[in-house]
N, C-alpha and C positions, 0 to 999 in steps of 0.2 A: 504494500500500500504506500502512495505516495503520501511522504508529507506534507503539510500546506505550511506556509510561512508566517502564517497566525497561530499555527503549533507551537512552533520551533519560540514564538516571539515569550506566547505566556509560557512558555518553560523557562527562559530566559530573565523574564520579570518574574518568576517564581524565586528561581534561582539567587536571585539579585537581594532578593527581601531577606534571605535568611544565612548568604553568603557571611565570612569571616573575612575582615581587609585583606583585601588584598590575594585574597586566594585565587589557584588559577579556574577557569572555566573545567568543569568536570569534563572529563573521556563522552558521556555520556550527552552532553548537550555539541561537543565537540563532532561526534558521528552525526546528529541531528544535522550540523552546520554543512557538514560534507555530500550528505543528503541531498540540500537544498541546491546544492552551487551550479550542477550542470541543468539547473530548469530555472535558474533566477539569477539577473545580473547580479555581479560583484557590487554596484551601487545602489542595489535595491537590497540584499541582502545587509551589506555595513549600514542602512537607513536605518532598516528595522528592525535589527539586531542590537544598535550603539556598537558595534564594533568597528573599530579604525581600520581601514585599508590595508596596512600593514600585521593585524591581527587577522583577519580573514587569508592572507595572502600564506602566513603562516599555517592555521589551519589544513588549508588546501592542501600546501606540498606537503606534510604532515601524512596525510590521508594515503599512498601508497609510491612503490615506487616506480610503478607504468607512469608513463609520461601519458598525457591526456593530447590526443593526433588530433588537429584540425583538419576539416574538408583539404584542407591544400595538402595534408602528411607533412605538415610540420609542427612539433610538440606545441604545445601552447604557450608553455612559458620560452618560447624562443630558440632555448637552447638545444644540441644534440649532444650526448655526451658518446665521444670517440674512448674508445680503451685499444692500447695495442697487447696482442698477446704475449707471453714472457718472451718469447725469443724472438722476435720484432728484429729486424737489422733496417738499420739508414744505410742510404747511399749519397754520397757527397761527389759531387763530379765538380774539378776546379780546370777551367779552359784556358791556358792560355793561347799564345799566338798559334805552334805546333803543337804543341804536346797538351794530351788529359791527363788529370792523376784523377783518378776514381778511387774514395778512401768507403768501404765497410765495415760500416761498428754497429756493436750491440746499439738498441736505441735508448735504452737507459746510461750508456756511456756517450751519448751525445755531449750531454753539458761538459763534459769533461775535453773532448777535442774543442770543440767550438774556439774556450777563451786560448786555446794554444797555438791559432790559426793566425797568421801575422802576414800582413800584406805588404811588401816591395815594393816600392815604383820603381 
């Protein structure tokens, strides 16, 4: 059953009456909030909820760790997280006039050539 967000509100003003300073929001109204998010904007939810943009924004990513795909297949919060597998290798091609040198390292040993790399004129 869907929630309605006059649920989610008097549980929230329920909550509020009997809360202790400062305590955090329960798990329990927390799930409710996750509920709401993909059938109501994020500005209609922080209206009638009192919760700040940055609390809500929290919640969300909070809620699992599938990234949420928009229509385009791009995550929603923008980003794509790359991971390279453990034995990953770079390859570094340096060109000059004749000659390449093509140097192959682990790619967790990149930082480590990089700052050793010193360029001639």
């Amino acid at each position: 059953m869907l929630l309605t967000i006059e649920e989610v509100k008097s549980a929230f003003s329920d909550w509020r009456l009997i809360r202790k300073n400062q305590e955090q929001i329960p798990e329990q109204l927390l799930n409710k909030v996750k509920q709401l998010y993909p059938h109501h904007k994020k500005s209609k939810i922080c209206k009638e909820l009192h919760l700040s943009g940055s609390q809500l924004k929290k919640i969300i990513s909070s809620s699992t760790k599938e990234a949420v795909i928009t229509k385009a297949g791009i995550p929603q919060d923008g980003f794509i997280e790359a991971t390279l597998p453990a034995l990953s290798w770079c390859e570094l091609c340096i060109t000059g006039k004749t000659k390449v040198l093509t140097l192959k390292v682990p790619a967790e040993q990149l930082p480590y050539v990089l700052p050793l790399m010193v360029v001639q004129l």
